[in-house]
C-alpha positions in Angstrom: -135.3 -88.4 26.7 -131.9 -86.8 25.9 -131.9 -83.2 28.3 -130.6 -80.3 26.4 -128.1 -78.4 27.2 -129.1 -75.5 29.0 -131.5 -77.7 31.3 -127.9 -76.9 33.4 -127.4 -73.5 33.4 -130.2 -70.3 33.3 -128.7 -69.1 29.6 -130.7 -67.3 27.2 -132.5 -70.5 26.0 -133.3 -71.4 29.5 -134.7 -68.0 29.8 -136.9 -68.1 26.6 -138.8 -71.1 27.5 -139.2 -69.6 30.6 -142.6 -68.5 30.3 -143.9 -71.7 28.7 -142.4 -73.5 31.7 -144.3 -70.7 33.8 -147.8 -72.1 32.5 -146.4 -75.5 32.8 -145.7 -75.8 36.3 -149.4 -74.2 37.0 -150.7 -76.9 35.6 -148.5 -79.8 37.0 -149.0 -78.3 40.2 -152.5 -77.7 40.5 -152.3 -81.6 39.3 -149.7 -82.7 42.3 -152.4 -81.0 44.1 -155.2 -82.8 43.7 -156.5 -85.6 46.5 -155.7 -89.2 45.7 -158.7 -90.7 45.0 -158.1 -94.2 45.7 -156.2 -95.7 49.0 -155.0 -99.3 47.8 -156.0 -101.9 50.3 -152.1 -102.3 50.7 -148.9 -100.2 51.8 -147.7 -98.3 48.6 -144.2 -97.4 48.7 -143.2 -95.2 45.8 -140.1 -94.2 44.0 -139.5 -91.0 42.1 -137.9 -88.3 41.2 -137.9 -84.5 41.1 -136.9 -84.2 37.4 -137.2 -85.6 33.7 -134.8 -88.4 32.9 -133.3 -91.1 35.0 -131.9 -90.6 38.4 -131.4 -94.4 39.8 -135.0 -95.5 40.1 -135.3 -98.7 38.6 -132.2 -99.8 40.7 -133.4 -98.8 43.7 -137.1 -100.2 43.4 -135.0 -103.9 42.2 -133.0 -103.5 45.8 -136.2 -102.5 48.1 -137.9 -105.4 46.1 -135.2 -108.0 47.6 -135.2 -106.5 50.6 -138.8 -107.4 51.0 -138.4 -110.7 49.5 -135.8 -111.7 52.1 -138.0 -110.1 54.6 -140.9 -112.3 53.9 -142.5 -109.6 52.6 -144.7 -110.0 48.8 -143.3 -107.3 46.8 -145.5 -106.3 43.5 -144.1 -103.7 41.6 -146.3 -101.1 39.7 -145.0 -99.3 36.5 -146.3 -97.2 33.8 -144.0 -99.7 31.4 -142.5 -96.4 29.5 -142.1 -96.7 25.5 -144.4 -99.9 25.8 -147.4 -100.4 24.0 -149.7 -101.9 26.3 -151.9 -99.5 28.6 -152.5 -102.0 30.9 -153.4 -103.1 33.4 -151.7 -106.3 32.6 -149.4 -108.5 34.9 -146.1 -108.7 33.1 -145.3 -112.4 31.8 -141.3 -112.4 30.5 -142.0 -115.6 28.2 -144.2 -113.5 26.6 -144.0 -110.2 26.9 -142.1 -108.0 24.4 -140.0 -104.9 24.7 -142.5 -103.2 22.4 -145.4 -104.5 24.8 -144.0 -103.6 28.1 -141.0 -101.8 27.6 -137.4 -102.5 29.0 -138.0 -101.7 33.1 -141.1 -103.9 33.1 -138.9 -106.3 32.3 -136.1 -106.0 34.2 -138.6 -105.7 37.0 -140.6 -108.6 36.7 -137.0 -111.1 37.3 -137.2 -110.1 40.9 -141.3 -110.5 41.8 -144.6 -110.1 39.8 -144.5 -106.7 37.9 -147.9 -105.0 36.7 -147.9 -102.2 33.9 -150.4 -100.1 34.0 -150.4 -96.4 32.6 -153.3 -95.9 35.1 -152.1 -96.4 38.7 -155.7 -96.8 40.5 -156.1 -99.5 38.0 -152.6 -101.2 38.2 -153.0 -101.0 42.6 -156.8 -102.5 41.9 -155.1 -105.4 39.9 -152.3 -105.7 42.4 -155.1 -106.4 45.5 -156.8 -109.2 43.0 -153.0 -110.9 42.6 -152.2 -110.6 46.6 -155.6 -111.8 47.2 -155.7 -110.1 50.8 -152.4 -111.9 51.6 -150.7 -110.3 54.7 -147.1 -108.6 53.8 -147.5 -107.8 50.4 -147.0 -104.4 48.9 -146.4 -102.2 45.8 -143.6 -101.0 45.1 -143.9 -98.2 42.4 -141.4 -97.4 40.0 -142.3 -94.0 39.0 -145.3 -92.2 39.1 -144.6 -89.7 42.5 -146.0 -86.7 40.2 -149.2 -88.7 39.8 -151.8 -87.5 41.9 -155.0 -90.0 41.8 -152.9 -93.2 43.8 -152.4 -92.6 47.5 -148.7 -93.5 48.7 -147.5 -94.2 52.1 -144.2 -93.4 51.8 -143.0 -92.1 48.7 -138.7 -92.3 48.5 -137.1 -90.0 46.1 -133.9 -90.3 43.9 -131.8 -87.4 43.2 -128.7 -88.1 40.6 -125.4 -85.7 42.6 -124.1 -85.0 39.3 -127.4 -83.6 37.8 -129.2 -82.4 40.4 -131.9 -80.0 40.2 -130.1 -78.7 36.9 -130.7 -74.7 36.4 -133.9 -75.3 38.8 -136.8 -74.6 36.4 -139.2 -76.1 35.5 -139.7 -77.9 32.1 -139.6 -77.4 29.5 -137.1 -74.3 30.4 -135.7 -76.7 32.9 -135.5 -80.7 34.1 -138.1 -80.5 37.5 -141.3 -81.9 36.5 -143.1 -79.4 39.2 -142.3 -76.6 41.1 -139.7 -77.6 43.4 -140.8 -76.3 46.9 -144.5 -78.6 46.4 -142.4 -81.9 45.1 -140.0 -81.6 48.2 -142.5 -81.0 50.9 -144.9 -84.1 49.7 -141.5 -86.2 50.2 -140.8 -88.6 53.1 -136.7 -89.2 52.2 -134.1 -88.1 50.1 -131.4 -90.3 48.4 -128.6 -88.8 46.9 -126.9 -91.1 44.3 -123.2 -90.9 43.7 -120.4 -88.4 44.8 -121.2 -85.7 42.1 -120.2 -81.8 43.1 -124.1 -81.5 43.7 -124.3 -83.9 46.4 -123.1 -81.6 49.9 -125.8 -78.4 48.3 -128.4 -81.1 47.8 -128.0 -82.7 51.5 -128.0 -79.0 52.6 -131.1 -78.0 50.7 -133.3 -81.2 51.9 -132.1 -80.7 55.6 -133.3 -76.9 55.7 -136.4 -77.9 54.4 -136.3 -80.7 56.8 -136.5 -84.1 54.8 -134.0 -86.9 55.4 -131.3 -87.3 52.5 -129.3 -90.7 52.9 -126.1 -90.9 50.5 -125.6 -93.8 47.9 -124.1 -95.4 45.0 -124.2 -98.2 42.0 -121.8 -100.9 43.2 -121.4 -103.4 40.5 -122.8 -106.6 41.3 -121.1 -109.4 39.5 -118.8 -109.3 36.3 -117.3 -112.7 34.1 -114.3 -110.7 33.3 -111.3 -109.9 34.6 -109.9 -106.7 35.7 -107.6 -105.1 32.3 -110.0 -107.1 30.5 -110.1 -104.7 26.9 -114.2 -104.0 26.0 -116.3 -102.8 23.9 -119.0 -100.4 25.6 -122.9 -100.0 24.4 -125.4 -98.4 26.2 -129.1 -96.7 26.0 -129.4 -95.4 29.4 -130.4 -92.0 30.6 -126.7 -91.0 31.9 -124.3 -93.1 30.3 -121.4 -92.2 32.7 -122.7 -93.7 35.4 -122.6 -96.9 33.1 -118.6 -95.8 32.4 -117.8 -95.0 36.0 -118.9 -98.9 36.5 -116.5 -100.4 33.9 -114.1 -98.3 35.0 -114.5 -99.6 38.8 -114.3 -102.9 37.5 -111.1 -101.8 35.7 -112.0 -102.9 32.4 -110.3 -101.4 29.6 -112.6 -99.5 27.0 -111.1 -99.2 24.0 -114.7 -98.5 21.8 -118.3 -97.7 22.2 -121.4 -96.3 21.1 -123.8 -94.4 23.2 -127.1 -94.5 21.9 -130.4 -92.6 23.6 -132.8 -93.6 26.7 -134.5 -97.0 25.8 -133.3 -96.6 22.2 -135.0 -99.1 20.3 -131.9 -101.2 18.6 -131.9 -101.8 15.1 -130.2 -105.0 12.9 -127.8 -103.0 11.2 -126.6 -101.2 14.7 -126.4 -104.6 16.6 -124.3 -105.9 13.9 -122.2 -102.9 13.8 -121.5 -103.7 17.5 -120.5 -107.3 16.9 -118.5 -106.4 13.5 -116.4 -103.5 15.6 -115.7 -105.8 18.6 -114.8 -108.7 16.3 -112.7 -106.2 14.2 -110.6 -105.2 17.4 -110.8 -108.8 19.4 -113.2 -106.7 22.0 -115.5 -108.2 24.5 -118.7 -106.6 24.7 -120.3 -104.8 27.9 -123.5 -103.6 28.0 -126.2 -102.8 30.7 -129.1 -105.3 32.3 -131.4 -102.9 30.8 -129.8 -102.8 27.1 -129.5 -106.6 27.3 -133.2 -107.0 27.7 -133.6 -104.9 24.5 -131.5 -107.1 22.5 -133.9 -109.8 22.0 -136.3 -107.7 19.3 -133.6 -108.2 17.2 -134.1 -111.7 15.9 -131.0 -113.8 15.1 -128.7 -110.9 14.9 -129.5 -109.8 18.8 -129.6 -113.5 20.0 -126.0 -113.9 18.5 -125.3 -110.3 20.3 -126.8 -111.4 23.6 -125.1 -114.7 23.8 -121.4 -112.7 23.6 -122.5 -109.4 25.9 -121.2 -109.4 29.3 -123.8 -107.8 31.1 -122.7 -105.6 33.7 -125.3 -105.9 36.7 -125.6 -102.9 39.6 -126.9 -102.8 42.8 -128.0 -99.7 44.7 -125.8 -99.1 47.6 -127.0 -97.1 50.5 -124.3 -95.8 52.6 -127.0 -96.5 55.8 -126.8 -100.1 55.5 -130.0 -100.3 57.6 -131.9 -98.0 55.6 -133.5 -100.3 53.0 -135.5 -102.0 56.3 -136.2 -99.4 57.9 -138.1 -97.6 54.3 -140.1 -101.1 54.3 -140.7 -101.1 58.0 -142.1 -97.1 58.0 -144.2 -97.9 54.4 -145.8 -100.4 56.6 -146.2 -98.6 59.6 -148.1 -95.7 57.8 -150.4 -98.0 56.2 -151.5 -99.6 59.5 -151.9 -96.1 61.0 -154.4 -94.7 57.9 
């Protein structure tokens, strides 16, 4: 979803949804309350966030699932497959699978180990212990779903965005949290701040005086075809499409047009062929996202021809620590032997 405005600042609209967001957070929290009511007979490790919209997840959960794989761990990641139409649970198949069954993530998740989407978590982790099948080393790794009360997690690892933050701090819908903040922070185990934003030192602050861990880091680019100077043309449908920017401008590619279009928009013929008729127009190359390249193939002929010339621009989460991604595994695991 697109956050409005004042989600950044307590103005007057902030203020008059106030009292809805009053009745809102009673509710969420007397939900984040509630006792799991399943333990998975595996170590859960979720990641999630504090508030509506994206924060890093997705690229975090891909660079945990790696660092299990190369620690002979069996990574399954569990998602809720968002704007997909499949309630699951079902184990995601790429060949198969569309956009509109699974949605974008699901996707993107499933090229690094076997991805489930479920929109019910007990029944996703049940389905997750049938593909293990009792095999020592494997665990779920959640993308999403720390608000959701009914799956036990042993560790659960939260993103924070430094440029967003906590926003003006209330809840929705007067506000981006999803709860009430104190509740949400104290049912953390560690913090990760992502990026160099202005929020980042009063975030690292807050965490530490309610005594949670924060670790800083960032999205590196992975690996690029083009050169530096290179001059692009920019497309995205990502939650915060600077970060995307900041990216291409670390790469030190030249943008000289774009379009920004909403969250896990939902790309039409006509807009895939503007894109292709306004590079073409200006000799561009085209740069998009992993995530908006998946997309691209609901478009028939017209998003194969725009897939084939798109340079996607891959990320990797970064954590300053560069121990920390072992140590997360090796404490999810340690919890789970000590339930």
């Amino acid at each position: 979803m697109k956050a409005p405005g004042f989600w950044t600042e307590r103005n007057a609209l902030a203020w008059l949804f106030y009292p809805v967001s009053l009745v809102y957070g009673r509710i969420s929290l007397a939900r984040f309350k509630k006792e799991a009511r399943y333990k998975a007979h595996m170590p859960v490790l979720c990641i999630g966030n504090l508030v509506m919209g994206g924060a890093g997840k997705t690229p975090t959960a891909l660079t945990l699932g790696r660092m299990a794989k190369s620690q002979h761990l069996t990574p399954i990641f569990l998602t809720r497959g968002f704007k997909g139409q499949e309630a699951g649970p079902l184990l995601v198949d790429p060949q198969t699978h569309s956009i509109a069954d699974v949605g974008d993530e699901a996707l993107l998740l499933a090229r690094v180990a076997p991805t489930i989407v479920s929109r019910d978590r007990v029944a996703g982790a049940k389905l997750a212990e049938e593909i293990s099948g009792g095999k020592e080393g494997s665990i779920i790794i959640m993308d999403d779903g720390f608000q959701n009360p009914y799956l036990h997690k042993d560790f659960n690892l939260i993103i924070v965005d430094s440029q967003q933050g906590l926003g003006n701090g209330f809840v929705f819908p007067a506000g981006p949290l999803r709860a009430p903040l104190h509740p949400q922070v104290w049912r953390a185990d560690q913090f990760v701040i992502v990026g160099e934003g202005d929020k980042a030192p009063t975030l690292h602050q807050l965490f530490s005086r309610l005594g949670k861990g924060a670790v800083s880091a960032c999205l590196q680019p992975d690996k690029c075809s083009l050169l530096g100077g290179t001059r692009v043309f920019a497309f995205c449908g990502i939650g915060q499409p600077e970060k995307f920017y900041r990216t291409l401008s670390q790469l030190d590619l030249a943008v000289i047009d774009h379009i920004n279009f909403d969250d896990h928009h939902s790309f039409s013929r006509e807009e895939g062929q503007e894109i292709l008729d306004r590079a073409d127009a200006q000799n561009l190359e085209i740069v998009t996202t992993a995530k908006d390249h998946v997309r691209l193939a609901e478009l028939g002929d017209i998003g194969t021809q725009l897939a084939q010339k798109a340079h996607v621009i891959e990320v990797d989460m970064c954590f300053e620590d560069k121990g920390f991604a072992a140590r997360v595994l090796g404490e999810v695991l340690r919890k789970f032997s000590r339930r």
